[in-house]
TORKOL-4160 file (C-alpha; in steps of 0.2 Angstrom, whole numbers, padded with zeros to 4 digits, m for minus):
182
<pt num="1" X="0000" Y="0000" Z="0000"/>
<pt num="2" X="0006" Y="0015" Z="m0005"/>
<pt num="3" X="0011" Y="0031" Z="0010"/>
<pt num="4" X="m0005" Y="0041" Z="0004"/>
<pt num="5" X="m0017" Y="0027" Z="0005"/>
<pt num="6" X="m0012" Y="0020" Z="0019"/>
<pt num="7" X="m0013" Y="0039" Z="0029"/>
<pt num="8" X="m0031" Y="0040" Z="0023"/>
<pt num="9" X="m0035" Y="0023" Z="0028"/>
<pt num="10" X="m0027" Y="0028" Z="0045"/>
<pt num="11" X="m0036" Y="0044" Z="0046"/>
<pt num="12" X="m0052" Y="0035" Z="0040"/>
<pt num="13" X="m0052" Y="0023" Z="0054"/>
<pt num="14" X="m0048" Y="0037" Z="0066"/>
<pt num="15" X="m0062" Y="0048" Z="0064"/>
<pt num="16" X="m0075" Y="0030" Z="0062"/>
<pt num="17" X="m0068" Y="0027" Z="0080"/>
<pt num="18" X="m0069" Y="0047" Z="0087"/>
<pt num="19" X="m0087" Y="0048" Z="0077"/>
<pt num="20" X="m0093" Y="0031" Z="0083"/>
<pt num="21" X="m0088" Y="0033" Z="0101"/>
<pt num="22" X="m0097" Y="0050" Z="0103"/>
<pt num="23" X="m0113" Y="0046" Z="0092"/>
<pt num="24" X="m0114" Y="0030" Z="0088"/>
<pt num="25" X="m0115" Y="0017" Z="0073"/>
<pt num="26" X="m0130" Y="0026" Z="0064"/>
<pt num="27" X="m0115" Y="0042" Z="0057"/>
<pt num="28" X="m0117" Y="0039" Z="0037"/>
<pt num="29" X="m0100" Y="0035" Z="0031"/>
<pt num="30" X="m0101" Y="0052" Z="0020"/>
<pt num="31" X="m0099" Y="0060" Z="0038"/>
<pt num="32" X="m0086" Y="0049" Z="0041"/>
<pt num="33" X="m0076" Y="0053" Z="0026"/>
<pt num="34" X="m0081" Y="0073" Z="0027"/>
<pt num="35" X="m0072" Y="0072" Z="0045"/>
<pt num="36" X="m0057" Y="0060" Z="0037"/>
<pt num="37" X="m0054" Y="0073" Z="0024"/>
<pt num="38" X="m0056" Y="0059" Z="0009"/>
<pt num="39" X="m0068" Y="0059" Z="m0003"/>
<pt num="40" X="m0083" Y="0043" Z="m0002"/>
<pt num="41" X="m0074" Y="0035" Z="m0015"/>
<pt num="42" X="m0061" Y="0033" Z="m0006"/>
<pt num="43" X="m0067" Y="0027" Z="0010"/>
<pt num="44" X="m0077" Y="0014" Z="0001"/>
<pt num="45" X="m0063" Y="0008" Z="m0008"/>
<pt num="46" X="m0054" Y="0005" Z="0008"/>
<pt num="47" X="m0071" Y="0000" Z="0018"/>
<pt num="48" X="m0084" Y="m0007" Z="0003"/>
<pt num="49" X="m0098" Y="m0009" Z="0017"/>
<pt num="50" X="m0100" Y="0000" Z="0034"/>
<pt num="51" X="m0098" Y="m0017" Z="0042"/>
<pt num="52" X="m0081" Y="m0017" Z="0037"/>
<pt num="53" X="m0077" Y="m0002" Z="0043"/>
<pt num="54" X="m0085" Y="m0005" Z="0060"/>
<pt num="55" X="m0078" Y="m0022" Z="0062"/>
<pt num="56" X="m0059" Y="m0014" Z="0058"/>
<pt num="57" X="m0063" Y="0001" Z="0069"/>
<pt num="58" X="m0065" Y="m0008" Z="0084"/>
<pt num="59" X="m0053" Y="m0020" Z="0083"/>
<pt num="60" X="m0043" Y="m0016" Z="0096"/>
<pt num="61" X="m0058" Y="m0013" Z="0107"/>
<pt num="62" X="m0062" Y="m0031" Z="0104"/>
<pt num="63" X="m0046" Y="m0038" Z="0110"/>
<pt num="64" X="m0048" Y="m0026" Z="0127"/>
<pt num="65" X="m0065" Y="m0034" Z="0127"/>
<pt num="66" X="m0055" Y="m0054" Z="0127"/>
<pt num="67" X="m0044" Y="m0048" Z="0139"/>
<pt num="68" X="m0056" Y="m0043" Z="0150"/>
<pt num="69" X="m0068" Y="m0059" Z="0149"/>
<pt num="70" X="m0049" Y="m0069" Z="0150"/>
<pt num="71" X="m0045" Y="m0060" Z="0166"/>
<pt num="72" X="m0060" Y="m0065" Z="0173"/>
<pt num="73" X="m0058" Y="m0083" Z="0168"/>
<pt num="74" X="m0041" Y="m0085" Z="0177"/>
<pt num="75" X="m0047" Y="m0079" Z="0192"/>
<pt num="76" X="m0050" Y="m0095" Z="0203"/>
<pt num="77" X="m0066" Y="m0085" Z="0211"/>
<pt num="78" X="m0077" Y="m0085" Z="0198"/>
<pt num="79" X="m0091" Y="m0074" Z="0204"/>
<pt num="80" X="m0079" Y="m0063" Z="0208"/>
<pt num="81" X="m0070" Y="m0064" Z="0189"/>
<pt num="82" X="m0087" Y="m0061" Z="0184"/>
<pt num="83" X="m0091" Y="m0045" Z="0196"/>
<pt num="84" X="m0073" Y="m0039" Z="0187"/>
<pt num="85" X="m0078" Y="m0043" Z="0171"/>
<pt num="86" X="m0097" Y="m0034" Z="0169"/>
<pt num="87" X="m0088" Y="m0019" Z="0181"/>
<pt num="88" X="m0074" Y="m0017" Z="0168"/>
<pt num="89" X="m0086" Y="m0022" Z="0153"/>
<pt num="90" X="m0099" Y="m0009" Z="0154"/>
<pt num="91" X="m0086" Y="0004" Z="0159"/>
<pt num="92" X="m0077" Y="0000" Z="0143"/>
<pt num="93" X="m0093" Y="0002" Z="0133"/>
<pt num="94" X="m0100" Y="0018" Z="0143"/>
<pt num="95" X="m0083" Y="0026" Z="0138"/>
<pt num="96" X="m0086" Y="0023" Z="0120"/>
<pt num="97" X="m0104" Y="0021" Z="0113"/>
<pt num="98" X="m0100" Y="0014" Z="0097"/>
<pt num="99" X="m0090" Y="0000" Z="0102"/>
<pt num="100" X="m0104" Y="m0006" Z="0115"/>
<pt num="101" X="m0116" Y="m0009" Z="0097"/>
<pt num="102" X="m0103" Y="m0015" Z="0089"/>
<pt num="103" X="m0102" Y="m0029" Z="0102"/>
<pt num="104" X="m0119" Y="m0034" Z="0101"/>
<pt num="105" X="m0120" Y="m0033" Z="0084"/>
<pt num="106" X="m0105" Y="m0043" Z="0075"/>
<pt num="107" X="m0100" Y="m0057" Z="0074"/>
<pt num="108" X="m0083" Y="m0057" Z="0080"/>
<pt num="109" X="m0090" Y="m0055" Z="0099"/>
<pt num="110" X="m0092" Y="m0073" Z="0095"/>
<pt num="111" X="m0075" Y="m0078" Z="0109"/>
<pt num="112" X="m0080" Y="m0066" Z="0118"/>
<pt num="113" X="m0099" Y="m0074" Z="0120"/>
<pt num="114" X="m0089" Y="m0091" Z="0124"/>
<pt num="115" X="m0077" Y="m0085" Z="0137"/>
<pt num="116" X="m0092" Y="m0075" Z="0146"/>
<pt num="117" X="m0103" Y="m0091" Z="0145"/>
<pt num="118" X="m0090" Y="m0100" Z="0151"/>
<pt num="119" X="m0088" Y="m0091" Z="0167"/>
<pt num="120" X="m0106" Y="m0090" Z="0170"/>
<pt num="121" X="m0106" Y="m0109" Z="0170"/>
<pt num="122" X="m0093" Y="m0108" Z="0185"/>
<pt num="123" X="m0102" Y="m0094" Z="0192"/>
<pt num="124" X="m0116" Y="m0104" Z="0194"/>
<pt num="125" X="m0106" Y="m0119" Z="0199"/>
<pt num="126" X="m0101" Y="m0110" Z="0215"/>
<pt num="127" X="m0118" Y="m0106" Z="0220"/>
<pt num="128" X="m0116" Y="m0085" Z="0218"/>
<pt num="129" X="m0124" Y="m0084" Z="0200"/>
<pt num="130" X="m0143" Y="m0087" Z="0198"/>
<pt num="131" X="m0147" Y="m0104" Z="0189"/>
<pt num="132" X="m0158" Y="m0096" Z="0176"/>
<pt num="133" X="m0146" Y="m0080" Z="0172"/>
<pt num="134" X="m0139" Y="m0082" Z="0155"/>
<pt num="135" X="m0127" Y="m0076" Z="0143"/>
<pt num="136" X="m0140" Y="m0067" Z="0132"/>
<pt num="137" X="m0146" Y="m0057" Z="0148"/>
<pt num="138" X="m0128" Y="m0052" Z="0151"/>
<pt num="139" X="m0128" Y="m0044" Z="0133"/>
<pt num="140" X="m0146" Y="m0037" Z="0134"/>
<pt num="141" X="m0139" Y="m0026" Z="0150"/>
<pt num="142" X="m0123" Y="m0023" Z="0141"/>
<pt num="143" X="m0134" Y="m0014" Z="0127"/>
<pt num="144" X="m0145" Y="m0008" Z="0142"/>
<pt num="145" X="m0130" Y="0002" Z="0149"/>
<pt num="146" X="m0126" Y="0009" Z="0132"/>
<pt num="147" X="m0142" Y="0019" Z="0132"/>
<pt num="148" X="m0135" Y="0027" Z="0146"/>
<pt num="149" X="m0136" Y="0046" Z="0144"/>
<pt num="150" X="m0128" Y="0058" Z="0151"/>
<pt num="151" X="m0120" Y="0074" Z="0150"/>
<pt num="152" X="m0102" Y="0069" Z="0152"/>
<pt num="153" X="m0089" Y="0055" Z="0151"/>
<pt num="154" X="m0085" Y="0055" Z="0169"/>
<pt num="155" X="m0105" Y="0056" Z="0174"/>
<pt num="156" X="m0111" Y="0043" Z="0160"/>
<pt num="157" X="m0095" Y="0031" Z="0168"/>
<pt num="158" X="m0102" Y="0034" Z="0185"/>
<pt num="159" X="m0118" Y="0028" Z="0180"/>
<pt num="160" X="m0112" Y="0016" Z="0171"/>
<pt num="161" X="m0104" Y="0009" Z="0189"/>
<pt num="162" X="m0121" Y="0010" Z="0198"/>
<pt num="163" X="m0129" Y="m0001" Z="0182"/>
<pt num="164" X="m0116" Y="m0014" Z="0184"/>
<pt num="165" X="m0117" Y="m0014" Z="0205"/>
<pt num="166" X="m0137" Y="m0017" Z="0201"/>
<pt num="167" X="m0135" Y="m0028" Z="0187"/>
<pt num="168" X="m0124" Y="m0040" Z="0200"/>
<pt num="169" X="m0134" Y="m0037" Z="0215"/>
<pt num="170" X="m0149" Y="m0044" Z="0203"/>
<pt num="171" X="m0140" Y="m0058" Z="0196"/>
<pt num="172" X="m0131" Y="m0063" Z="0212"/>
<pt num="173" X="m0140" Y="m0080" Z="0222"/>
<pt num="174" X="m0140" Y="m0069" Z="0238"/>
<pt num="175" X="m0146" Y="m0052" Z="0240"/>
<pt num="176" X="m0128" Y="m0044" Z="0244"/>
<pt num="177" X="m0117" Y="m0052" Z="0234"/>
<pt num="178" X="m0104" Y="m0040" Z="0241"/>
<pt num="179" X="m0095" Y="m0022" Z="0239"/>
<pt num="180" X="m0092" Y="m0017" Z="0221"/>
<pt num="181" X="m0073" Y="m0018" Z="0215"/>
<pt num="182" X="m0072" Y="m0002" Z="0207"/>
């Protein structure tokens, strides 16, 4: 790739990430590419679908994403991996609201859908995780928590906090499953 194409596909991908994070997956990409300085063309040459350009967007984001859910997995305490893992989870996507869609949406999540469901499976194995929470309810909080609005970074984060304290304290076999980690 030549020096010029690859600065525009590095100036593409950077203002997909600055515009998802701040407004969503729902920018048309002619936004995208007015904010890249490129012509449409151009983006859709390097990015024929907006698919693509999400998937490679968030790239990096996804692998923050493993390592979280792999953290939580090689903690010998699973309930408490998992309290780690939603705590760091819906920080994550609260600090970039794109990349929470993006999650849900595509298929790449698909690792990180196995890892989670394999530590709700020892959650529930040591008696702190309700029997009948599963990991589609952890996604469909995880989307929950991206509609938070607020009118900071720092408030929509704390908020974010309190969600994943409730969302614990809720699927947690006793009614005080212990003090947050954060």
């Amino acid at each position: 790739m030549r020096s010029d194409a690859r600065d525009n596909r590095e100036r593409i991908l950077a203002a997909a990430r600055e515009v998802f994070a701040a407004d969503g997956l729902d920018v048309p990409m002619r936004e995208i590419a007015r904010r890249a300085e490129v012509g449409p063309a151009t983006l859709y040459r390097r990015f024929p679908t907006k698919q693509a350009l999400i998937t490679e967007a968030f790239t990096e984001q996804m692998y923050a994403c493993y390592a979280v859910v792999d953290e939580g997995l090689a903690d010998p305490d699973a309930w408490r991996g998992l309290r780690m893992v939603v705590e760091k989870l819906f920080v994550l996507h609260a600090e970039d609201r794109g990349f929470a869609r993006a999650f849900t949406d595509t298929a790449a999540r698909e690792r990180g859908v196995a890892s989670l469901a394999e530590l709700l499976h020892r959650a529930k194995a040591g008696g702190h995780l309700r029997p009948d929470v599963t990991v589609d309810d952890l996604i469909l909080v995880l989307v929950a928590n991206s509609g938070l609005r607020a009118t900071s970074a720092t408030t929509r984060v704390a908020a974010s906090r309190r969600f994943a304290e409730l969302t614990l304290r809720a699927f947690a076999t006793s009614p005080d499953p212990g003090p947050p980690r954060t």
